[in-house]
VOGU-3710 file (C-alpha; in Angstrom, 3 decimals, decimal comma):
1> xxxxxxxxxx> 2,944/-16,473/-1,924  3,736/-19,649/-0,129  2,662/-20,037/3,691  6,276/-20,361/4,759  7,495/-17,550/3,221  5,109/-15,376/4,613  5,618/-16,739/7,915  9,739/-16,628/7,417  9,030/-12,671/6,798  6,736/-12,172/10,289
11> xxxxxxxxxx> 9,529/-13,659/12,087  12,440/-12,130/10,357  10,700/-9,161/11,156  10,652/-9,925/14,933  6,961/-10,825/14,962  5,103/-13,885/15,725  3,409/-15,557/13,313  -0,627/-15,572/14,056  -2,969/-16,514/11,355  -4,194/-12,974/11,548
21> xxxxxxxxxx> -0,706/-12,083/10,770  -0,308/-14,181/7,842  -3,644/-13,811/6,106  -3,337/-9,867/6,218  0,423/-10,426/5,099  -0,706/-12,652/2,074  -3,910/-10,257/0,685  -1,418/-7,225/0,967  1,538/-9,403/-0,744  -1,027/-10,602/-3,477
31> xxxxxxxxxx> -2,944/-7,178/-4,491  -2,262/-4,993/-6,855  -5,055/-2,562/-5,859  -3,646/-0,768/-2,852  -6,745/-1,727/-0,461  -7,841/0,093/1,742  -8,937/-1,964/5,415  -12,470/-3,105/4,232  -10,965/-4,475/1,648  -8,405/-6,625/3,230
41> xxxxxxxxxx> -11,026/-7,510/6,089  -12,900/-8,831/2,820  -10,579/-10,274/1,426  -9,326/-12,011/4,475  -13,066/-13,408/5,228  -13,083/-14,884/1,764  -9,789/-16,671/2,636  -12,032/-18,329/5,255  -10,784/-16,365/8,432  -12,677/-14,502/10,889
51> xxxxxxxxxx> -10,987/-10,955/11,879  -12,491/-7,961/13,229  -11,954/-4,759/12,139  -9,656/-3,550/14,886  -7,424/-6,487/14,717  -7,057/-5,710/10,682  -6,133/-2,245/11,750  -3,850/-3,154/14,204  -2,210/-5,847/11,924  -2,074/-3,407/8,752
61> xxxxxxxxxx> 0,144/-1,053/11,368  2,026/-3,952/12,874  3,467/-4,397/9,331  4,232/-1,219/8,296  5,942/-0,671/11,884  8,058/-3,486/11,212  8,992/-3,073/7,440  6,502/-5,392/5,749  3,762/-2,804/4,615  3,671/0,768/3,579
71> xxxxxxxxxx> 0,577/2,930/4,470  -0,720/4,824/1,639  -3,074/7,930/3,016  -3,741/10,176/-0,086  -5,721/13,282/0,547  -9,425/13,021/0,477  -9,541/9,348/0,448  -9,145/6,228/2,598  -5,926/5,021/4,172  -4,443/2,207/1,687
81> xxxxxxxxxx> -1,975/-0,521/2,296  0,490/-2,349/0,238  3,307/-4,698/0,539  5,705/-3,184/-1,482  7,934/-1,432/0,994  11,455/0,694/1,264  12,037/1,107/-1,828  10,715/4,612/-2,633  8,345/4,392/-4,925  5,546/6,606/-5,735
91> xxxxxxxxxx> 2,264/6,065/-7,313  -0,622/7,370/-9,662  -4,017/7,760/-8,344  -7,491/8,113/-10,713  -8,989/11,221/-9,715  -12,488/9,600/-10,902  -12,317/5,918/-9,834  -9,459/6,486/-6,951  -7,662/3,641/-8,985  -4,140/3,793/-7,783
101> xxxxxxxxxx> -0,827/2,540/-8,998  3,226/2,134/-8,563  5,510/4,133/-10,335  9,264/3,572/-9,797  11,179/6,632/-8,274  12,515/8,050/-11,483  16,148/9,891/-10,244  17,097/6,136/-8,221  18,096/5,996/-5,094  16,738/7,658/-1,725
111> xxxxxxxxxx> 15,071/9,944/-1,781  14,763/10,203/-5,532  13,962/14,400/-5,274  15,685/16,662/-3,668  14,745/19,284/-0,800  16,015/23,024/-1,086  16,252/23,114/2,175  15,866/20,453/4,682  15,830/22,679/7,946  18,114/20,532/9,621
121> xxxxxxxxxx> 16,306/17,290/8,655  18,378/14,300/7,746  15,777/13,686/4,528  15,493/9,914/3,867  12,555/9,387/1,602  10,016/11,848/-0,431  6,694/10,925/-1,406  4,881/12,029/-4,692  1,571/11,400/-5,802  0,799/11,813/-9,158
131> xxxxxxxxxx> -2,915/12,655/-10,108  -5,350/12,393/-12,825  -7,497/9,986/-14,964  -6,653/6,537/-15,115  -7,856/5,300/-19,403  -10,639/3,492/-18,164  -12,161/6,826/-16,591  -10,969/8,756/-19,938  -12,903/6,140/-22,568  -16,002/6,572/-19,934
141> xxxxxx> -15,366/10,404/-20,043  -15,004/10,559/-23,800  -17,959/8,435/-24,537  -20,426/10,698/-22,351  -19,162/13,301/-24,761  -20,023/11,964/-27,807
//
């Protein structure tokens, strides 16, 4: 993703553009792994910038505040980021390898299931996680058991 557009979507998104900012912006725009903090502080690093873990944290959730990141906490594993945001997908995780994935809401628009009963709540999205072995865990499985 070019630099500009990254820093056109900070400020369209009413924050200022740091190199912090950016370089978080552009490993979360470019994965397609879902990583989880150490991963984009690694990432970042190899980019050639310096940033400490809190300021990675407090990026990751300056994004997602403002639109530009979604925060991905499964159960029983580490909190994940992406850039792919508002749009209500869901995703498939590897119960073996923790590999995770998008999957496109399959009923269209928000939220793509329906409550049967909301309690009051104005419902606006719905999160599903789908769960089980990703191939590359199933070939590994199936060749232990041969």
């Amino acid at each position: 993703m070019l630099l500009a557009d990254l820093e056109e979507r900070l400020r369209n998104a009413g924050l200022r553009v740091t190199s912090s900012r950016v370089a978080v912006l552009r490993v979360l725009a470019e994965a397609d792994d879902h990583p989880r903090v150490d991963q984009v502080i690694e990432r970042v690093r190899r980019g050639g910038l310096s940033i400490s873990t809190q300021a990675a944290y407090d990026v990751c959730e300056a994004l997602r505040q403002q639109g530009l990141a979604r925060r991905i906490a499964l159960a029983g594993g580490p909190t994940r980021y992406e850039a792919r945001a508002g749009d209500n997908h869901h995703h498939l995780v590897c119960r073996s390898c923790g590999l995770t994935v998008d999957v496109d809401c399959v009923h269209g628009t928000a939220p793509c299931l329906e409550a049967p009963n909301t309690a009051g709540f104005a419902v606006d999205e719905a999160e599903v996680t789908f769960w089980g072995l990703c191939p590359s865990c199933q070939s590994e499985i199936e060749g232990e058991a041969a």
